[in-house]
N, C-alpha and C positions, 0 to 999 in steps of 0.2 A: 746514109747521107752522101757517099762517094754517087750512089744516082742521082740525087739532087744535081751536086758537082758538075756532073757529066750531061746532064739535061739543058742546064743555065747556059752551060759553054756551048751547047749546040742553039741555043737561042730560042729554046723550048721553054715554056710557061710552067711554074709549079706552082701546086696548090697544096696547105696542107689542113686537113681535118678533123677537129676537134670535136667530142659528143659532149652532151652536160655530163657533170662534175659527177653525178650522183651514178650513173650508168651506162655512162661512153655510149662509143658509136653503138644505132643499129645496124643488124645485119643488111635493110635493105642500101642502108649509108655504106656499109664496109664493099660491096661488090662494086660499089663505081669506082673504087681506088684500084690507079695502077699499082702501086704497093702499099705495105704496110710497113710503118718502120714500128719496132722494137726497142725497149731498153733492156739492159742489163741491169736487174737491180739486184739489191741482197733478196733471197728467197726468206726471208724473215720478216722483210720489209718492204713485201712488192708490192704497195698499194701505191702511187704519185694520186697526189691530188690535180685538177686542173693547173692552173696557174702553176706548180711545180713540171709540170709533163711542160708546158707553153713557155716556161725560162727556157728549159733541159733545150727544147729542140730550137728556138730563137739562138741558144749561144752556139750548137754546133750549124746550125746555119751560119751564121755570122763566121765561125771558122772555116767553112769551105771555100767563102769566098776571099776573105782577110787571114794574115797570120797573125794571131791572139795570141801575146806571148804572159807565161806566166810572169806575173809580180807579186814578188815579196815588198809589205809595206813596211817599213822602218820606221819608229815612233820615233821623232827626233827629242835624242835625249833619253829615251824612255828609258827606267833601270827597273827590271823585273824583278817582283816581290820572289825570294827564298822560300827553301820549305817551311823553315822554322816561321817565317812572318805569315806565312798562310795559313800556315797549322796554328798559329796564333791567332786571328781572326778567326778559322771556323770554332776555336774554342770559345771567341767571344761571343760570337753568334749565337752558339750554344747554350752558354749563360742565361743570355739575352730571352731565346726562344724557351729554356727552359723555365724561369721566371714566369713566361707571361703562357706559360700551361701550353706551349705547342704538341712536344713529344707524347702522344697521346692515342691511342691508346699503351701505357707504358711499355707493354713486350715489343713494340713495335717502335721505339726511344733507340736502340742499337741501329738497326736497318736504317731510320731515319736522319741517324747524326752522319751511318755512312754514306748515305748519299749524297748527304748535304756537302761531304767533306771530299767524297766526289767530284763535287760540281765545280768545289774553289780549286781543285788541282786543274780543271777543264782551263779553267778562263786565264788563264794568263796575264794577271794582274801584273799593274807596277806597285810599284813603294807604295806612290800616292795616294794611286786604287784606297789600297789596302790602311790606308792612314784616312778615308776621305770614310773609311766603311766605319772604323774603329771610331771617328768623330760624330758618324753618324749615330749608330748604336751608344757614346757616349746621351750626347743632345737626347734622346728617346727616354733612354732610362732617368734623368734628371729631370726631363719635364712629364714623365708621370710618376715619378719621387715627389714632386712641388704637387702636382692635381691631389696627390694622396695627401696631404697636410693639412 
């Protein structure tokens, strides 16, 4: 992108080219470019989809000519759920999914809870999150307790 940079400022035209989704550019597309740009990605994970490739190089465009500064967003007020209340929600969830025949096929109930239990450490829940989940999973389980009567 520093060539972008250095193009724009001389008052030179860029272009940039994008192939379908399914199989990128052809080669007879790839030789009209004056370069090719590259990502870095994880070698685990080197596949971008379009629209992922067309953020990635829109925002570092956008930073060559603008300074993007990072932001941290602050929830006003916001009071993040503890271990203890997360790990209390994925047990409710548990419950809940257990009940209604999720963990299934049973050897695969471990792998399954940890992922699940995973996920809630991922998200960084507040209190309320976590109180809005518990009311929900409440309301679920009582109104198919009442269907079953």
């Amino acid at each position: 992108m520093e060539l972008v940079r250095a193009m724009v400022a001389a008052g030179k035209r860029v272009a940039v080219l994008f192939g379908p989704e399914r199989a990128g550019l052809e080669n007879d597309d790839i030789v009209r470019a004056n370069a090719i740009v590259t990502v870095p990605v994880n070698p685990d994970f080197f596949s971008l989809n379009l629209a992922q490739c067309v953020l990635l190089l829109a925002y570092e465009w956008r930073r060559q000519t603008v300074e993007v500064p990072g932001v941290v967003m602050e929830m006003a007020g916001a009071d993040y759920a503890n271990g203890g209340e997360i790990a209390a929600l994925a047990e409710h969830f548990e419950e809940r999914l257990e009940a209604a025949g999720f963990f299934f096929p049973v050897l695969k109930a471990p792998r399954m809870k940890q992922n699940l239990r995973n996920m809630w450490s991922r998200l960084g829940l507040t209190r309320a999150e976590v109180q809005t989940f518990h009311g929900m999973l409440r309301q679920i389980a009582y109104r198919l307790k009442k269907q079953d009567e």
